[in-house]
mmCIF file as gemmi writes it, N, C-alpha and C atoms, coordinates in Angstrom:
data_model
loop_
_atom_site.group_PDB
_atom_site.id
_atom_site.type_symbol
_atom_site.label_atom_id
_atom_site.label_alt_id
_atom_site.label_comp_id
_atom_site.label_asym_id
_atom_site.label_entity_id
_atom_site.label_seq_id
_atom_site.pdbx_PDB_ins_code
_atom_site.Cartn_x
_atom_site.Cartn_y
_atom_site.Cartn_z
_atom_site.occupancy
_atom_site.B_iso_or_equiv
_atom_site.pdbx_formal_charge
_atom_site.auth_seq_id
_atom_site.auth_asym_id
_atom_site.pdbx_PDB_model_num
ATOM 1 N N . UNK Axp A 1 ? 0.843 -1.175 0 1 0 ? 1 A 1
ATOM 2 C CA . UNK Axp A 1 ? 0 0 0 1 0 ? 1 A 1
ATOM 3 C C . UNK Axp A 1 ? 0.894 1.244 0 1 0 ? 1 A 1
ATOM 4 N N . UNK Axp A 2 ? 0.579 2.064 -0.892 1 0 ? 2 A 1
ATOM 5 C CA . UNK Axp A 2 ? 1.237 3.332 -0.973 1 0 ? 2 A 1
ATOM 6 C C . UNK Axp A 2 ? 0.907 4.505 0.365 1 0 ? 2 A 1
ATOM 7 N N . UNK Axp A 3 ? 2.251 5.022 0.815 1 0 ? 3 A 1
ATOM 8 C CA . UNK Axp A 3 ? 1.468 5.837 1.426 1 0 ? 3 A 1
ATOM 9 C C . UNK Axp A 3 ? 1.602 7.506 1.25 1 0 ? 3 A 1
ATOM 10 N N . UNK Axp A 4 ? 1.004 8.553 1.495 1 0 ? 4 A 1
ATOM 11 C CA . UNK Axp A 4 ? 0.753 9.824 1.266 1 0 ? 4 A 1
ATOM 12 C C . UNK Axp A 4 ? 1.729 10.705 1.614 1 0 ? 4 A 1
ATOM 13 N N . UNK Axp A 5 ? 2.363 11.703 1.538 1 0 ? 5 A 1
ATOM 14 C CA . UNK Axp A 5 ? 2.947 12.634 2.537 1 0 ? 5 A 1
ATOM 15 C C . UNK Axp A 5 ? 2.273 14.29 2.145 1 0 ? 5 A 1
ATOM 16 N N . UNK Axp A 6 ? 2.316 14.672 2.917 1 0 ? 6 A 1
ATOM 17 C CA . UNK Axp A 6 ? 2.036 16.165 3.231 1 0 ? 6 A 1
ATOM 18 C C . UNK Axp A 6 ? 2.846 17.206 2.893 1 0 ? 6 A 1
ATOM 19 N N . UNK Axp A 7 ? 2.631 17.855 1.538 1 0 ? 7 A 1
ATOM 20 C CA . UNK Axp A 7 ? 4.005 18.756 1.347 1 0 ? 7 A 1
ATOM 21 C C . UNK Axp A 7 ? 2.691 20.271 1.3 1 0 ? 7 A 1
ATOM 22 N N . UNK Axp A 8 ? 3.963 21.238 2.084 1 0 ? 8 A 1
ATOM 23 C CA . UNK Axp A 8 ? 3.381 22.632 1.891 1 0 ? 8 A 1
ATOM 24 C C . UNK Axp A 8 ? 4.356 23.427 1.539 1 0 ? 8 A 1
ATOM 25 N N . UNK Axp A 9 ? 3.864 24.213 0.548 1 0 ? 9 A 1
ATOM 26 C CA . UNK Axp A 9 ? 4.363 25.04 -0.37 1 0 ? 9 A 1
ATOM 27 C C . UNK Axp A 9 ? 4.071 26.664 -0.341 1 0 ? 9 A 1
ATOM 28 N N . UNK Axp A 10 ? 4.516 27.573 0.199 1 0 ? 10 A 1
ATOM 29 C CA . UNK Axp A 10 ? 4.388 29.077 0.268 1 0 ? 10 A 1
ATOM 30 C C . UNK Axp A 10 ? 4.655 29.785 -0.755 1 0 ? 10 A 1
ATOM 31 N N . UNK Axp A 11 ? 4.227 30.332 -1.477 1 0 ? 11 A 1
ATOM 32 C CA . UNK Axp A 11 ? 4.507 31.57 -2.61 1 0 ? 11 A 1
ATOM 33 C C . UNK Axp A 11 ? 4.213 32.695 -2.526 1 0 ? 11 A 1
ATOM 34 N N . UNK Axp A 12 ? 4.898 33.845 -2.228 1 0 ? 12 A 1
ATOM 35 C CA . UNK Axp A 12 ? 4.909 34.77 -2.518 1 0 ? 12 A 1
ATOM 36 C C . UNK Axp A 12 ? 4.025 36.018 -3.17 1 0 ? 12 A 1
ATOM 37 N N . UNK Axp A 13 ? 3.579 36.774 -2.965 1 0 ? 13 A 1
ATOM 38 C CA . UNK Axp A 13 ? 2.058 37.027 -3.733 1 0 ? 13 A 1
ATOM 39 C C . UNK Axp A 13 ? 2.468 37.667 -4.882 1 0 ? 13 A 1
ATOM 40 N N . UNK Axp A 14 ? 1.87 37.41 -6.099 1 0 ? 14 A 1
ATOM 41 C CA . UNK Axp A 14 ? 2.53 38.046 -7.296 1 0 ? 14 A 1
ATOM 42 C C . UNK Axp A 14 ? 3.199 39.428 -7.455 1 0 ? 14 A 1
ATOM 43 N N . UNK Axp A 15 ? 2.754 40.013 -6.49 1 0 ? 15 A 1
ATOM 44 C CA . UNK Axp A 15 ? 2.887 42.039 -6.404 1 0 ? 15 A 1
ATOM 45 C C . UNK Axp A 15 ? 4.21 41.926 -6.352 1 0 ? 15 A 1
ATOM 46 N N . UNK Axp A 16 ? 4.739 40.608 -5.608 1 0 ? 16 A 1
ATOM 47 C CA . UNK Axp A 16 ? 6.258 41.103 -4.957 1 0 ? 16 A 1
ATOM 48 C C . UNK Axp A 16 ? 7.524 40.192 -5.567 1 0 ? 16 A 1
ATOM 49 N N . UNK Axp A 17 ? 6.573 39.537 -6.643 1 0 ? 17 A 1
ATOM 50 C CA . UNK Axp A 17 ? 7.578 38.617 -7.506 1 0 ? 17 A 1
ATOM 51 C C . UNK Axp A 17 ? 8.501 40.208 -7.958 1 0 ? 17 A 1
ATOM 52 N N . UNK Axp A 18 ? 9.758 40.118 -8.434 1 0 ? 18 A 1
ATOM 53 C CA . UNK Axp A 18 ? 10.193 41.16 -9.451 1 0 ? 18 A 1
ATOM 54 C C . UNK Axp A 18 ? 10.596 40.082 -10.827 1 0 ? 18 A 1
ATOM 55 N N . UNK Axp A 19 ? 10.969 40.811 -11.677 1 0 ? 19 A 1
ATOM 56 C CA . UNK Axp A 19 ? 10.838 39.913 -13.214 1 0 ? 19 A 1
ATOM 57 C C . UNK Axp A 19 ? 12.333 38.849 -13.3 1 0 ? 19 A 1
ATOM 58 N N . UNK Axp A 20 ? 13.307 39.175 -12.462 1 0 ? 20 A 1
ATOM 59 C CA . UNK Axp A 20 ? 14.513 38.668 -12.164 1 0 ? 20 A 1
ATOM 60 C C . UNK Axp A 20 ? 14.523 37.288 -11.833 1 0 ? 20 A 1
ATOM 61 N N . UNK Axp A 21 ? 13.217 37.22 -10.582 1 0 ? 21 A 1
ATOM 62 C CA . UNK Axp A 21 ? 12.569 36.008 -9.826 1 0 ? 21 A 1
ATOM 63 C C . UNK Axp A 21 ? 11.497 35.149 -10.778 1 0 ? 21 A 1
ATOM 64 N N . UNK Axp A 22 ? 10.977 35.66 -11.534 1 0 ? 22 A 1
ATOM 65 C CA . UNK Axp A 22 ? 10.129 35.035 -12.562 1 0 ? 22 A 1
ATOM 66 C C . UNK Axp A 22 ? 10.813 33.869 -13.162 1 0 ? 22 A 1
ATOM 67 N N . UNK Axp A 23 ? 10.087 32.666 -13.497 1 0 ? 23 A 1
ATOM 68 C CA . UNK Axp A 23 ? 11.181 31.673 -14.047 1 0 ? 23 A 1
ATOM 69 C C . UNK Axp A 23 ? 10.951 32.199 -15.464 1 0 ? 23 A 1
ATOM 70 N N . UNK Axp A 24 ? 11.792 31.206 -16.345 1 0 ? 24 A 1
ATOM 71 C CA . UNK Axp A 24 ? 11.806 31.589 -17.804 1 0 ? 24 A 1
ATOM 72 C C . UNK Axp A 24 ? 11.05 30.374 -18.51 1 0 ? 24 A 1
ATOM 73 N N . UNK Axp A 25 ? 10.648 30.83 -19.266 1 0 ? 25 A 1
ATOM 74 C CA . UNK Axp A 25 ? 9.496 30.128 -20.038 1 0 ? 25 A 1
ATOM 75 C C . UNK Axp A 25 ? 9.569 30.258 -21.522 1 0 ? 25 A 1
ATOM 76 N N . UNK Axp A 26 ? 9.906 29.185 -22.19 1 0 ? 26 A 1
ATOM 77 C CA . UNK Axp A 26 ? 10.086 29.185 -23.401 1 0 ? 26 A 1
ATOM 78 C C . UNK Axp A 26 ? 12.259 28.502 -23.667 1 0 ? 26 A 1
ATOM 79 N N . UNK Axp A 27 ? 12.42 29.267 -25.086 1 0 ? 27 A 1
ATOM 80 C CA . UNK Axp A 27 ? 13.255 28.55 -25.317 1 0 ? 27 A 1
ATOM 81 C C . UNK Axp A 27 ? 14.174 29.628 -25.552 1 0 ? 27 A 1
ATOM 82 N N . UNK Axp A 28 ? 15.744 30.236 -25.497 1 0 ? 28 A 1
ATOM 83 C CA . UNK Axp A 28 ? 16.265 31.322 -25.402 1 0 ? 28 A 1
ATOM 84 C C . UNK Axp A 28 ? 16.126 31.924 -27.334 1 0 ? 28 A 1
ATOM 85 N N . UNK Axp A 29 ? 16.372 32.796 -27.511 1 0 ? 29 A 1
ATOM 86 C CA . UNK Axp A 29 ? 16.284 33.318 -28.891 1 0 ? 29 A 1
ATOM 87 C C . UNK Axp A 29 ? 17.653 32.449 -29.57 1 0 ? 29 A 1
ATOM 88 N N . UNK Axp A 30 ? 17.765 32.418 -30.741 1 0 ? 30 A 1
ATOM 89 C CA . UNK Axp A 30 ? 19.025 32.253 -31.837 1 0 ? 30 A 1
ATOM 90 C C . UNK Axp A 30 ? 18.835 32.933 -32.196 1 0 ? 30 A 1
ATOM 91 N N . UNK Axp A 31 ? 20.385 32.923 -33.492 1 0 ? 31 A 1
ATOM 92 C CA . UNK Axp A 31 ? 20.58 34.147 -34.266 1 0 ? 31 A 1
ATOM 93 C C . UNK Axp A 31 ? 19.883 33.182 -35.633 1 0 ? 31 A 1
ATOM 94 N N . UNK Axp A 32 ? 19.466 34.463 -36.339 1 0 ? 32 A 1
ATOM 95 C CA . UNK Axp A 32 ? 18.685 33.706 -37.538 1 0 ? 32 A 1
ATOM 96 C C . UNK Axp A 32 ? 19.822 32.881 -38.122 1 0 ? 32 A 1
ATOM 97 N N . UNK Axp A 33 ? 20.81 32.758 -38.448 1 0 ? 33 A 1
ATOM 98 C CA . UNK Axp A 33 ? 21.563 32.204 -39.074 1 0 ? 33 A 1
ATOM 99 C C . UNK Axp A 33 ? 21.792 30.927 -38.317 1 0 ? 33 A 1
ATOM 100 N N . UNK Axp A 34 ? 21.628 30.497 -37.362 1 0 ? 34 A 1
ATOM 101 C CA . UNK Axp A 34 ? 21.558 28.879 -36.773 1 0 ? 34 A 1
ATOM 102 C C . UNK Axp A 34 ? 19.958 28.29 -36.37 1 0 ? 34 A 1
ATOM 103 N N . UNK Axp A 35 ? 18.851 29.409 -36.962 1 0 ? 35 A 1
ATOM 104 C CA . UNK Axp A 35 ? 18.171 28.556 -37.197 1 0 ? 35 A 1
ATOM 105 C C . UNK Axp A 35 ? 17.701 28.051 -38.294 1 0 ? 35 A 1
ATOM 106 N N . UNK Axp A 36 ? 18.321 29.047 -39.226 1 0 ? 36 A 1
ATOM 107 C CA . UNK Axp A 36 ? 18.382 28.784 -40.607 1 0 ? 36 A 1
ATOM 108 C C . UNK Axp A 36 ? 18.971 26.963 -41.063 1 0 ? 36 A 1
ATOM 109 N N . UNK Axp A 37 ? 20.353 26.869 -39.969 1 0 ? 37 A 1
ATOM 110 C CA . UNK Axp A 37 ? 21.41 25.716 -40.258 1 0 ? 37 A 1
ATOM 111 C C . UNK Axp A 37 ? 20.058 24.406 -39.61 1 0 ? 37 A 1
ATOM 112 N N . UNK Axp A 38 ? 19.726 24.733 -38.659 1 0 ? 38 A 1
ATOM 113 C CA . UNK Axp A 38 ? 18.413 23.875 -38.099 1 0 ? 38 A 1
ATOM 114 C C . UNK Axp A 38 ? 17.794 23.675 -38.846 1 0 ? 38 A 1
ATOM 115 N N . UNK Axp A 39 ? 16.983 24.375 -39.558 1 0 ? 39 A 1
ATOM 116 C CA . UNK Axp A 39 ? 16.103 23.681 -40.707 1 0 ? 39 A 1
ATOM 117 C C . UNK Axp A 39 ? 16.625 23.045 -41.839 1 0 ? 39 A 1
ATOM 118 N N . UNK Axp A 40 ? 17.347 23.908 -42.134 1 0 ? 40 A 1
ATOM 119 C CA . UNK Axp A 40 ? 18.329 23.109 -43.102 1 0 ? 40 A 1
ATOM 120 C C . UNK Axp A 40 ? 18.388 21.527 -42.768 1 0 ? 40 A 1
ATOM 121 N N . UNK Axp A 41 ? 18.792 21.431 -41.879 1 0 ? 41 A 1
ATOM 122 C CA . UNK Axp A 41 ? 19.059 19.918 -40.875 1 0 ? 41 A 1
ATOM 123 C C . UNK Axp A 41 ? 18.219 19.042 -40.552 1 0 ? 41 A 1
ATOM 124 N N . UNK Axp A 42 ? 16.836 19.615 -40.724 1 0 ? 42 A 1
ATOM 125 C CA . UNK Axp A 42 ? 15.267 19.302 -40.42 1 0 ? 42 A 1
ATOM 126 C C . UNK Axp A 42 ? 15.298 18.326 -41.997 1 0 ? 42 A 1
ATOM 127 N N . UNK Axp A 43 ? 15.431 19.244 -42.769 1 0 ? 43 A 1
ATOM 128 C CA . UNK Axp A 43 ? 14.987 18.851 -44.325 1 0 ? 43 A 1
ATOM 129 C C . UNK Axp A 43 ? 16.005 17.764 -44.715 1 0 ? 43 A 1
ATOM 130 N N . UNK Axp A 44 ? 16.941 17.666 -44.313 1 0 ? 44 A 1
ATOM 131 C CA . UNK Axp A 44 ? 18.29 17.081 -44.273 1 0 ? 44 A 1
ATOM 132 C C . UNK Axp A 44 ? 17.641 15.295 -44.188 1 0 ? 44 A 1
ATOM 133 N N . UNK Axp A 45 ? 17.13 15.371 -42.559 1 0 ? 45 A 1
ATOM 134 C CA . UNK Axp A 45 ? 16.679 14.188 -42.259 1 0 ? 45 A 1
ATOM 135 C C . UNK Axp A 45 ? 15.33 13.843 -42.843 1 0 ? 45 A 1
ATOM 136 N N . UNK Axp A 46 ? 14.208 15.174 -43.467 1 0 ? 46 A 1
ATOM 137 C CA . UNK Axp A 46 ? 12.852 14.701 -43.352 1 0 ? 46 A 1
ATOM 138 C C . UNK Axp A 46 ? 13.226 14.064 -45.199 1 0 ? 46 A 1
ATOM 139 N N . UNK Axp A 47 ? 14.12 14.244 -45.809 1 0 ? 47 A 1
ATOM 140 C CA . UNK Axp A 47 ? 13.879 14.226 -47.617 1 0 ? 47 A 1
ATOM 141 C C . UNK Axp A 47 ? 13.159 14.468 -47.931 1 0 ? 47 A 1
ATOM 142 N N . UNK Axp A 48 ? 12.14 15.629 -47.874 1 0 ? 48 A 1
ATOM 143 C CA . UNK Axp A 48 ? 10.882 15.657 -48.204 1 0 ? 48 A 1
ATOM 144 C C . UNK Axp A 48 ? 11.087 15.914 -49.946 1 0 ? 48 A 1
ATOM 145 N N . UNK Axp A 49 ? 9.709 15.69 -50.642 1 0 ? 49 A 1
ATOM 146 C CA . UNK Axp A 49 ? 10.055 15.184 -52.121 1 0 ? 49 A 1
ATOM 147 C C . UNK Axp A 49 ? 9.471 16.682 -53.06 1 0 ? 49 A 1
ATOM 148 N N . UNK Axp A 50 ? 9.147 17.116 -52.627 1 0 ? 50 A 1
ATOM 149 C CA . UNK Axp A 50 ? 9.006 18.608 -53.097 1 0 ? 50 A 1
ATOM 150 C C . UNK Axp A 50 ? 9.079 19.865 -52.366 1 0 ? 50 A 1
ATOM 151 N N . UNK Axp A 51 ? 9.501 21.152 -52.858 1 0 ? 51 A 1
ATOM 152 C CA . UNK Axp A 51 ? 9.596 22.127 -52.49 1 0 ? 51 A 1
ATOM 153 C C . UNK Axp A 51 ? 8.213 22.103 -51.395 1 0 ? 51 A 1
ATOM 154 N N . UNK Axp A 52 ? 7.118 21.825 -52.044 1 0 ? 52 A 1
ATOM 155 C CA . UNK Axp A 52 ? 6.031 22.312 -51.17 1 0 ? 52 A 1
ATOM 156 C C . UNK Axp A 52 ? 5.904 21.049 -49.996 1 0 ? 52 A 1
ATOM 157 N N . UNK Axp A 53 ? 6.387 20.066 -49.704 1 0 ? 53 A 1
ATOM 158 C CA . UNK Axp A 53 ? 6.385 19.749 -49.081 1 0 ? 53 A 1
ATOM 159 C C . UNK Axp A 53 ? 7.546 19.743 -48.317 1 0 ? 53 A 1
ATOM 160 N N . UNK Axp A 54 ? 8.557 20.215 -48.169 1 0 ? 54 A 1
ATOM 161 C CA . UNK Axp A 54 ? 10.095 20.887 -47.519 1 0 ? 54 A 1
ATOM 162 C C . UNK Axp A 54 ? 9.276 22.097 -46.866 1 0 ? 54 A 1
ATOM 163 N N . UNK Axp A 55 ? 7.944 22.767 -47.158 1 0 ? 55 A 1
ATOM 164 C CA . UNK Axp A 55 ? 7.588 24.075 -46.39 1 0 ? 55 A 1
ATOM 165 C C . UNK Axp A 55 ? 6.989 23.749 -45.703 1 0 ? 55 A 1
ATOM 166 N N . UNK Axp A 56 ? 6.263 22.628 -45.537 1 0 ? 56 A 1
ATOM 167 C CA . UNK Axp A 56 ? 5.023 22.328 -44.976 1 0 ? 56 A 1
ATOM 168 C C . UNK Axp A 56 ? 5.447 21.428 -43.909 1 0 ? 56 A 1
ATOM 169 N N . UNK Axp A 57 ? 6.731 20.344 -44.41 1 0 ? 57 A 1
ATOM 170 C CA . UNK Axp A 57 ? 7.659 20.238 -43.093 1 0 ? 57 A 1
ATOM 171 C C . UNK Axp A 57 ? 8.184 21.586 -42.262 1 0 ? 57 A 1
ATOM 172 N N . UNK Axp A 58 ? 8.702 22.046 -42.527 1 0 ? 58 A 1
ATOM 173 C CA . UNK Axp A 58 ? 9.471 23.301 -41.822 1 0 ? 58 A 1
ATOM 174 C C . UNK Axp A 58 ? 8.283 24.216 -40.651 1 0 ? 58 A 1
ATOM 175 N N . UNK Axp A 59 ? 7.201 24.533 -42.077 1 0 ? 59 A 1
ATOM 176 C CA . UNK Axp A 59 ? 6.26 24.989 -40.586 1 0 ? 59 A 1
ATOM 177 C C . UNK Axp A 59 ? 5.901 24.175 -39.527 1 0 ? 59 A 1
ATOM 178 N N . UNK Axp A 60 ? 5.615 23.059 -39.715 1 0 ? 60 A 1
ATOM 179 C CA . UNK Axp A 60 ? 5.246 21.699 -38.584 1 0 ? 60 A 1
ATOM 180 C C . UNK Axp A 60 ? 5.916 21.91 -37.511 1 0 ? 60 A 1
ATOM 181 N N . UNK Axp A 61 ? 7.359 21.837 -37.769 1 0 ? 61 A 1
ATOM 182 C CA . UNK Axp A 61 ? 8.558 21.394 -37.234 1 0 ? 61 A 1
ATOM 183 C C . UNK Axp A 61 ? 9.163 23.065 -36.516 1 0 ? 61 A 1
ATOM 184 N N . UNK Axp A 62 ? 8.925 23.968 -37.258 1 0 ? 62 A 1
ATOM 185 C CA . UNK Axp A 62 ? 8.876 25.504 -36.683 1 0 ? 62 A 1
ATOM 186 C C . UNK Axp A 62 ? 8.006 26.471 -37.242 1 0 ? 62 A 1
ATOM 187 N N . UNK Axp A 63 ? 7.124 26.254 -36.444 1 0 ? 63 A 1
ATOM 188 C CA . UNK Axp A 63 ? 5.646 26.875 -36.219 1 0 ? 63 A 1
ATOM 189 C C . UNK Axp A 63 ? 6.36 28.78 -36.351 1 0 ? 63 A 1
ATOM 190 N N . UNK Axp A 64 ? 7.328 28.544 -35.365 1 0 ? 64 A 1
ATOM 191 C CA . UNK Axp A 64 ? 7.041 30.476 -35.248 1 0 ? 64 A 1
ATOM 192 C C . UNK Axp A 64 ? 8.361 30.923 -36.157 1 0 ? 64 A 1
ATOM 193 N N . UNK Axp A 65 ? 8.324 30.196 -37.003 1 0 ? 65 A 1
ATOM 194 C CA . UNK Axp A 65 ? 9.791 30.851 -37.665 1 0 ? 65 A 1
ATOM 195 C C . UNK Axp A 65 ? 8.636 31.398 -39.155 1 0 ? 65 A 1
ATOM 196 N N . UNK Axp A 66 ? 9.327 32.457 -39.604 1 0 ? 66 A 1
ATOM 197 C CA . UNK Axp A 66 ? 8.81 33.553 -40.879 1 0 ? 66 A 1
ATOM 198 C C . UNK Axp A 66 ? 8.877 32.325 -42.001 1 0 ? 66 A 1
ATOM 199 N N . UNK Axp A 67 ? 8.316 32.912 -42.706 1 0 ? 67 A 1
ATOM 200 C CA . UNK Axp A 67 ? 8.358 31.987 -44.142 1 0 ? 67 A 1
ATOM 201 C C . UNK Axp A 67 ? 9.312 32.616 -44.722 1 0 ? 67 A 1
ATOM 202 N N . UNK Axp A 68 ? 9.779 33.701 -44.792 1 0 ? 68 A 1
ATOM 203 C CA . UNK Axp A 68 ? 11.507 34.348 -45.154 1 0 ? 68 A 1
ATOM 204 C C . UNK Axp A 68 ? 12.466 33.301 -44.101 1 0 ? 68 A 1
ATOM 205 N N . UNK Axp A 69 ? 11.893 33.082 -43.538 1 0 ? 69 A 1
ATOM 206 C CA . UNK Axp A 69 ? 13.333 32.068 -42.601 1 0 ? 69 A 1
ATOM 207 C C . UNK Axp A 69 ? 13.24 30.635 -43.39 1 0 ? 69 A 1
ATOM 208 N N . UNK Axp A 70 ? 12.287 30.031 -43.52 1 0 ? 70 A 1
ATOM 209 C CA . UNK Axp A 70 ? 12.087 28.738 -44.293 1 0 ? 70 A 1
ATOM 210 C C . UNK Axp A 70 ? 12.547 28.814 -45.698 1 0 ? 70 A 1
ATOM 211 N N . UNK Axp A 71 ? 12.617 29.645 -46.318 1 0 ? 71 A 1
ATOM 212 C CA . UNK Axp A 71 ? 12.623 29.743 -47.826 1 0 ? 71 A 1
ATOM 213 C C . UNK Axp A 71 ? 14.734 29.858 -47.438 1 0 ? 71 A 1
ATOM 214 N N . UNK Axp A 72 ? 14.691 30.847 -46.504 1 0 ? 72 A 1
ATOM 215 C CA . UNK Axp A 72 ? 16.553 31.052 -46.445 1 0 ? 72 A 1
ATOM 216 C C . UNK Axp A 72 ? 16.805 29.384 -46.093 1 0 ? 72 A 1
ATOM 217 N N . UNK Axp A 73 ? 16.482 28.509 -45.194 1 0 ? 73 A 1
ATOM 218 C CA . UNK Axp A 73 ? 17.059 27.354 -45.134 1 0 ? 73 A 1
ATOM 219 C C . UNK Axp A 73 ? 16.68 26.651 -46.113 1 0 ? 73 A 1
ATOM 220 N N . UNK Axp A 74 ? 15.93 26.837 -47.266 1 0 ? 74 A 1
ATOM 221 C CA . UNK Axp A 74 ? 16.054 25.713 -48.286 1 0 ? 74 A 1
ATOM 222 C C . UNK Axp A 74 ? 16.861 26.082 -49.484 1 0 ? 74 A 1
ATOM 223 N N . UNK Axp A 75 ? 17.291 27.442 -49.075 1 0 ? 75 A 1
ATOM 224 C CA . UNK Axp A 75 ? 18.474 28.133 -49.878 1 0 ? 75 A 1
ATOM 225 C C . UNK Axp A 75 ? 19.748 27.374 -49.414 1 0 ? 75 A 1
ATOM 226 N N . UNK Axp A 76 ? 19.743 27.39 -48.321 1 0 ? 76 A 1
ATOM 227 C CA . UNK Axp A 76 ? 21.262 26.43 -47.565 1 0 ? 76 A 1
ATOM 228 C C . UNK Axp A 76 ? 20.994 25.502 -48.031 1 0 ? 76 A 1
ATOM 229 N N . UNK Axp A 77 ? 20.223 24.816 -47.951 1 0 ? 77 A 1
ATOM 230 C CA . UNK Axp A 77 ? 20.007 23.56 -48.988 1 0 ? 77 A 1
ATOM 231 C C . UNK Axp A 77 ? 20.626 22.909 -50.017 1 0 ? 77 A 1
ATOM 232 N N . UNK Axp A 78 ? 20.119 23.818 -50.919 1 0 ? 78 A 1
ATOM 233 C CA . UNK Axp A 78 ? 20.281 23.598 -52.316 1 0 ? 78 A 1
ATOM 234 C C . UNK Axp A 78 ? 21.88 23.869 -52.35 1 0 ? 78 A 1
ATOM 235 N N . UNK Axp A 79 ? 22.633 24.831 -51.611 1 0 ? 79 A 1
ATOM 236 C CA . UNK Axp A 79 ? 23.589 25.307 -52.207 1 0 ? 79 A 1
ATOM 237 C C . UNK Axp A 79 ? 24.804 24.014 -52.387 1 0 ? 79 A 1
């Protein structure tokens, strides 16, 4: 039989968090040029068999990247 324990947890009331104390959420920025090499690297492994499907991977795979960023990594691509 499993048994229970009792944990208590205090936080702070939001007023007095400052933004320092805030955790971080998400993923840190790159420079466009290594996420460019990332997709590149995406397409690398996916072989996808047409242009339009190399975009349609890329958005899947990076939702918040520009379609000027997708089109530059299938430029690395090709080259």
């Amino acid at each position: 039989m499993l048994q229970s324990a009792s944990v208590t947890v205090t936080v702070p009331a939001a007023a007095k968090l400052r933004e320092a104390d805030a955790p971080r959420i998400g993923y840190p920025r790159r420079e466009p040029a290594t996420v460019a090499q990332m997709m590149s690297q995406h397409l690398d492994l996916a072989r996808p068999g047409s242009d339009a499907e190399a975009l349609r991977v890329l958005r899947q795979a990076f939702p918040s990247a520009s379609l000027a960023a997708r089109v530059d990594a299938m430029k690395l691509r090709a080259r």
